[in-house]
C-alpha positions in Angstrom: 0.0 0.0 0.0 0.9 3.7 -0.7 2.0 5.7 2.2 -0.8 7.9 2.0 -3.1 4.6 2.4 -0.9 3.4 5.1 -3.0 3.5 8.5 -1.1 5.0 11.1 0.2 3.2 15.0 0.8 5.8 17.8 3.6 3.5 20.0 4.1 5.0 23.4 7.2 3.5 25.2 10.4 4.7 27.6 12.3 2.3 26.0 14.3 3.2 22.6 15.2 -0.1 22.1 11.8 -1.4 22.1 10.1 1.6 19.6 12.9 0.8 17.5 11.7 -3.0 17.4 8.9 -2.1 16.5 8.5 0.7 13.8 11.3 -2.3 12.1 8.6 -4.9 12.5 5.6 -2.4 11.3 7.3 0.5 9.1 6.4 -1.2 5.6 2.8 -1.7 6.5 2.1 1.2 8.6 3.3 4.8 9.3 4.5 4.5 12.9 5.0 7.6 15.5 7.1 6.5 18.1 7.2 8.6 21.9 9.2 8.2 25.0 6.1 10.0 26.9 2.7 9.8 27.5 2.5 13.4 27.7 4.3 13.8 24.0 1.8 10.9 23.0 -1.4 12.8 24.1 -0.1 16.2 23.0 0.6 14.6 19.5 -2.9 12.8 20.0 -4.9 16.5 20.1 -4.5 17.3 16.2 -3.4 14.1 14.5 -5.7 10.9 14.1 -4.7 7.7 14.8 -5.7 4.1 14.2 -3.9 2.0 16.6 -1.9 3.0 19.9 0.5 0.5 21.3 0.9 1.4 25.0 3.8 0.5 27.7 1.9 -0.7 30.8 5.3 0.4 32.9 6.7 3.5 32.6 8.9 4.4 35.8 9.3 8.6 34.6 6.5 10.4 33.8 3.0 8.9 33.3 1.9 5.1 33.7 0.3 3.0 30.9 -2.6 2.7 33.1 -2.6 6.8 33.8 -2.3 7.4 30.2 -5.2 4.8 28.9 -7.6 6.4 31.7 -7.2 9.4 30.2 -7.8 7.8 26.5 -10.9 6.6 27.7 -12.0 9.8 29.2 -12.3 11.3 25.8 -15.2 10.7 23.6 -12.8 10.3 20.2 -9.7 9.2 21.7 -11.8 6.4 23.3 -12.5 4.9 20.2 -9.0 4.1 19.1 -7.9 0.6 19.7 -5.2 0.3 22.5 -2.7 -2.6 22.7 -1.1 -3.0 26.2 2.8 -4.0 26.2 4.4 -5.2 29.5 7.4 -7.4 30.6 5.6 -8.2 33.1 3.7 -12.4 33.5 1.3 -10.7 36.5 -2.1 -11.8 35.6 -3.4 -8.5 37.6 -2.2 -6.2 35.1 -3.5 -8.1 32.2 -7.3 -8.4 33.5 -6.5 -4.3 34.4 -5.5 -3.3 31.2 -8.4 -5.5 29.6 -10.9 -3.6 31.9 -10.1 -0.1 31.2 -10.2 -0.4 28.0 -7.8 -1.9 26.5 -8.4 -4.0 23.4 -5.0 -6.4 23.7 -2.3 -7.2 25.7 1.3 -8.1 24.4 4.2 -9.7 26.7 7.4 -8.2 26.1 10.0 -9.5 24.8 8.0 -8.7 21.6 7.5 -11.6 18.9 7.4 -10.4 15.4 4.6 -12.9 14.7 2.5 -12.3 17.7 3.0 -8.2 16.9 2.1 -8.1 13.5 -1.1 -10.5 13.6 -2.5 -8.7 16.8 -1.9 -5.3 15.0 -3.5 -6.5 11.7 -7.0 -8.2 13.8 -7.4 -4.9 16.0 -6.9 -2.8 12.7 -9.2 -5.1 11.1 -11.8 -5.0 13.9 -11.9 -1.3 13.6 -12.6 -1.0 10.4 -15.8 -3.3 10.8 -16.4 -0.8 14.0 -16.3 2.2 12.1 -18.2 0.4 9.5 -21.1 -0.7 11.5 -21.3 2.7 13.2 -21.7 4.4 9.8 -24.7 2.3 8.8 -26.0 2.8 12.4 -25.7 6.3 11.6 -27.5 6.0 8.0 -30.0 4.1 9.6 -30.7 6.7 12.4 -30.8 9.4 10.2 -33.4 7.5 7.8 -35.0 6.4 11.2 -35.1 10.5 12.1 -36.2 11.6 9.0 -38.7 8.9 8.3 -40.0 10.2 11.9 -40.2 13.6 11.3 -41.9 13.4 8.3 -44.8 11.3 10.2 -45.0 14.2 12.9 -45.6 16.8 10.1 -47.7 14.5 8.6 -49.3 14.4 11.6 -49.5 17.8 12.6 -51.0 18.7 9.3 -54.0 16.0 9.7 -54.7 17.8 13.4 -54.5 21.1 11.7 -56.8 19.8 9.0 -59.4 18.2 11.2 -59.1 21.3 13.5 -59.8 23.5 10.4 -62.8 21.4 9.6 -64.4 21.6 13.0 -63.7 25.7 13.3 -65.8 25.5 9.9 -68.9 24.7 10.7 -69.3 27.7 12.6 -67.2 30.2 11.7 -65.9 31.6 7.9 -62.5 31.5 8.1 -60.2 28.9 10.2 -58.9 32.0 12.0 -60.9 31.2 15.6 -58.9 28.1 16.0 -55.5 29.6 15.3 -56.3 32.5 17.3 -57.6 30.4 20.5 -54.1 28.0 19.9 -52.1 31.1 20.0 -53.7 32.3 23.5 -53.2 28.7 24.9 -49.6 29.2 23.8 -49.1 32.2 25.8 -50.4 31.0 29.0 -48.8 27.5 28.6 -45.4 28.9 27.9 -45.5 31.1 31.1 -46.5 28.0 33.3 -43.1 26.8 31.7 -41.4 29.4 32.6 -42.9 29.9 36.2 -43.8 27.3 37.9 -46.3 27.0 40.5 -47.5 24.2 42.7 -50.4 23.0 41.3 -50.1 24.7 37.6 -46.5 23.2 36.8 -46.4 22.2 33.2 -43.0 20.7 31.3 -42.2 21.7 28.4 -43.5 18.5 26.6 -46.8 18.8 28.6 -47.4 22.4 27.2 -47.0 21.4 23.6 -49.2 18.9 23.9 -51.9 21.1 25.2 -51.0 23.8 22.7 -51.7 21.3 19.9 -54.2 19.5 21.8 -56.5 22.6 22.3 -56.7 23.0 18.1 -59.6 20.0 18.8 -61.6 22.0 21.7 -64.6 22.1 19.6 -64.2 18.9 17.3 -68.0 17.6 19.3 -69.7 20.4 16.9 -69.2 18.2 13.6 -72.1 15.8 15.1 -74.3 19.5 15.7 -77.1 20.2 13.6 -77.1 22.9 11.3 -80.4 24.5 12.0 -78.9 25.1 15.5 -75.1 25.6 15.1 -75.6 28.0 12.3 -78.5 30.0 13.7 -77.8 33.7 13.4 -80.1 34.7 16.1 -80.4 33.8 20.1 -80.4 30.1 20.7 -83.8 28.7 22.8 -83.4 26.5 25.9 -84.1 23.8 23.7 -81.5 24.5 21.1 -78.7 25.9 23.8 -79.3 22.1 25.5 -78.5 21.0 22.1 -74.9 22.8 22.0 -74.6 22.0 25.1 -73.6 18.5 24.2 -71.1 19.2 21.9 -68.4 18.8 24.7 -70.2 15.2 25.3 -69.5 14.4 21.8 -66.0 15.9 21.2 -64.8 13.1 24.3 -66.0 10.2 22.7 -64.6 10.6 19.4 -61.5 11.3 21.0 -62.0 8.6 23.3 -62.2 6.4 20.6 -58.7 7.0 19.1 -57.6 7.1 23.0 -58.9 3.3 22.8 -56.7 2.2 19.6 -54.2 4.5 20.0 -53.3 3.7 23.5 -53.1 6.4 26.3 -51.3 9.3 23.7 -50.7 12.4 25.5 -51.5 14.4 22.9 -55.1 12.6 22.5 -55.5 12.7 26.3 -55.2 16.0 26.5 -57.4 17.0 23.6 -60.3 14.6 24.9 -59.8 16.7 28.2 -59.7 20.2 26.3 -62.7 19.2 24.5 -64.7 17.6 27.5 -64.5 20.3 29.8 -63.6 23.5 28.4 -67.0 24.7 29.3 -66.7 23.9 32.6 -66.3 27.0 35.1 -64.8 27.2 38.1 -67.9 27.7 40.8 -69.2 24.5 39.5 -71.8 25.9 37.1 -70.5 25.0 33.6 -71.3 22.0 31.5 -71.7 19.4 31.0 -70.5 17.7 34.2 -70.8 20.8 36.4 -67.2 20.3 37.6 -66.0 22.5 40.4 -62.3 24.3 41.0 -59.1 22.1 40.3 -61.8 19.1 38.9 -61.7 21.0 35.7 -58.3 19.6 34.1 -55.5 22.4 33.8 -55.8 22.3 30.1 -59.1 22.6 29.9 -59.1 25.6 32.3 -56.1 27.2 29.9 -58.5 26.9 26.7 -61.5 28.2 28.7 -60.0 31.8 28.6 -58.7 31.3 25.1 -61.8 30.4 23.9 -64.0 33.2 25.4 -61.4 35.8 25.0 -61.8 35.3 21.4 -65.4 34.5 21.2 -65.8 37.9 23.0 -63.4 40.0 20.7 -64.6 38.3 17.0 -67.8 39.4 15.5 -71.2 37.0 15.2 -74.4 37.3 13.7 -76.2 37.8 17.1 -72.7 40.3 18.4 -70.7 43.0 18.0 -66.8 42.5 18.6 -65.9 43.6 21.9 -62.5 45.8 22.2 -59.4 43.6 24.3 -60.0 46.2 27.1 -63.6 45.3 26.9 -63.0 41.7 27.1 -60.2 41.3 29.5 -62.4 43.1 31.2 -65.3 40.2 31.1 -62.2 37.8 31.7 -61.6 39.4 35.3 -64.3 40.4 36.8 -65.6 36.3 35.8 -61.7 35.0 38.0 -62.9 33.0 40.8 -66.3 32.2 38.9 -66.2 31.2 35.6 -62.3 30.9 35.1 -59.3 29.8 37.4 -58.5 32.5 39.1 -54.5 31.9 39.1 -54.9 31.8 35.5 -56.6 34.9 34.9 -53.3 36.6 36.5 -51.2 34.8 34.1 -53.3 36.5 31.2 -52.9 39.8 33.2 -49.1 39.5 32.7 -49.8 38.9 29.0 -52.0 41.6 27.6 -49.7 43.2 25.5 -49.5 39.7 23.8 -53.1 38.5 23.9 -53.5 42.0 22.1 -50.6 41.4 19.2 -52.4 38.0 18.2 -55.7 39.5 18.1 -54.2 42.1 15.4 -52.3 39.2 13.6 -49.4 39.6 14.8 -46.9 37.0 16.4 -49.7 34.2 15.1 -47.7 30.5 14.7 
């Protein structure tokens, strides 16, 4: 082979004599860089890559074999480089040592030209399959990754989709939904950020609910027209009507709970859509939940919700200004909405007010 194809053996020993031996044995296979030193070896070691080292167990001056392989193995790249342990000495302890740091081989001097240039070859050999096996590890992770992330967009976009087709049945544009997600986002990320016994949310957990709470109001696909798109007021017969659409949001999301298994995302959402019309004194529907019953998400897209059912224009309504319905959103803490939550929004009026004008939306 060509020198420029010859792999190249780091030998580390305070013994002349012996790195002469060897770079005689190995020189027309391999390009060998003798030291005296560990330190020299190591230094060398910092720009210069390496295939093989061949390491003196015993080294009276300076660093020990044993001092210099724990530091080897102490770095994430020089760890992967194949060591070869060379002693004089027959004690079995420093051979099951060696062997357990780290070390791939161990050689008894005096060295045999034989028994040096077959062990050299295997562990050179043995490498190559290593870095071999970790570069098609590495393909198939990245394939593995990429194959992944293109079934969470794939998912994401089917949630977007189905929460788009929910939004439409009552509303003209998909705009409420990305609107309401965007408030949920707000208060989620500053449960993140400041924690609170009782409210404390990961990072993971607050995603979920931010996704989650696109499917509030999936139960209105099963509403009848004649009474979800009614422009005027609602009778007590038709509001009992809505009033079930929570009922039926839970159970289609309890059904993909039941063959999907207990999905966060999915758990969430069936909560979300359940009980987001729930209020805090107990008086909400459709379980008349009361206080911390009502599930922490569904609180969160409570306020979302009726923040921007407030501040968006119906049939029946005029818009009301932000001032106008943070207003409503206050005065309610304590009844309608979680009252801990309400100062969360308080903290974030500047941005509840950016994504009702458009801006900041994601």
């Amino acid at each position: 082979m060509s020198n420029t194809e010859k792999k190249t053996i780091l030998t580390i020993d305070d013994d002349p004599i012996i790195l002469n031996q060897i770079m005689s044995i190995l020189k027309d296979e391999y390009a060998v860089r003798p030291f005296t030193s560990g330190e020299a070896a190591l230094n060398f070691l910092v720009t210069h890559p390496v295939d093989l080292i061949l390491l003196d167990c015993n080294m009276p001056e300076g660093m020990s074999g044993f001092e210099v392989l724990a530091l080897l193995q102490g770095d994430e790249w020089l760890r992967t480089i194949p060591v070869i342990f060379l002693t004089g000495s027959v004690d079995g302890d420093d051979e099951v040592n060696a062997l357990s740091n780290g070390a791939m081989d161990y050689l008894l001097k005096p060295i045999k030209e034989k028994s040096l240039t077959q062990r050299v070859a295997l562990q050179i050999e043995l490498q190559e399959y290593r870095n071999e096996l970790n570069q098609l590890v590495a393909e198939a992770t990245e394939d593995l990754y990429r194959a992944n992330q293109k079934l969470l967009e794939r998912e994401k976009v089917t949630l977007d989709l189905l929460a788009q087709a929910s939004d439409l049945r009552d509303h003209d544009t998909g705009e409420h939904i990305i609107r309401t997600t965007n408030y949920v986002r707000i208060i989620a990320e500053d449960l993140v950020v400041n924690p609170k016994p009782g409210y404390e949310l990961t990072r993971s957990r607050a995603m979920d609910i931010v996704e989650a709470a696109k499917l509030h109001d999936i139960g209105k696909v099963a509403m009848p027209d004649s009474v979800l798109l009614k422009p005027g007021k609602l009778t007590d017969d038709e509001f009992a009507v809505i009033q079930t659409h929570p009922v039926h949001g839970a159970q289609l999301l309890d059904a993909a709970v039941a063959k999907l298994g207990d999905d966060d995302l999915l758990v969430e959402a069936r909560n979300i859509a359940w009980a987001h019309h729930e209020k805090w004194n107990g008086t909400g529907y459709p379980r008349k939940l009361v206080g911390e019953d009502i599930p922490l998400s569904a609180r969160i897209a409570a306020i979302s919700d009726v923040f921007d059912a407030l501040t968006s224009e119906r049939p029946y309504k005029k818009a009301f200004t932000n001032e106008e319905a943070l207003g409503i959103l206050y005065k309610d803490a304590g009844s309608h909405f979680d009252p801990y939550l309400i100062e969360v929004v308080k903290r974030h009026e500047e941005d509840f007010a950016n994504i009702r004008a458009g801006i900041g939306l994601e």
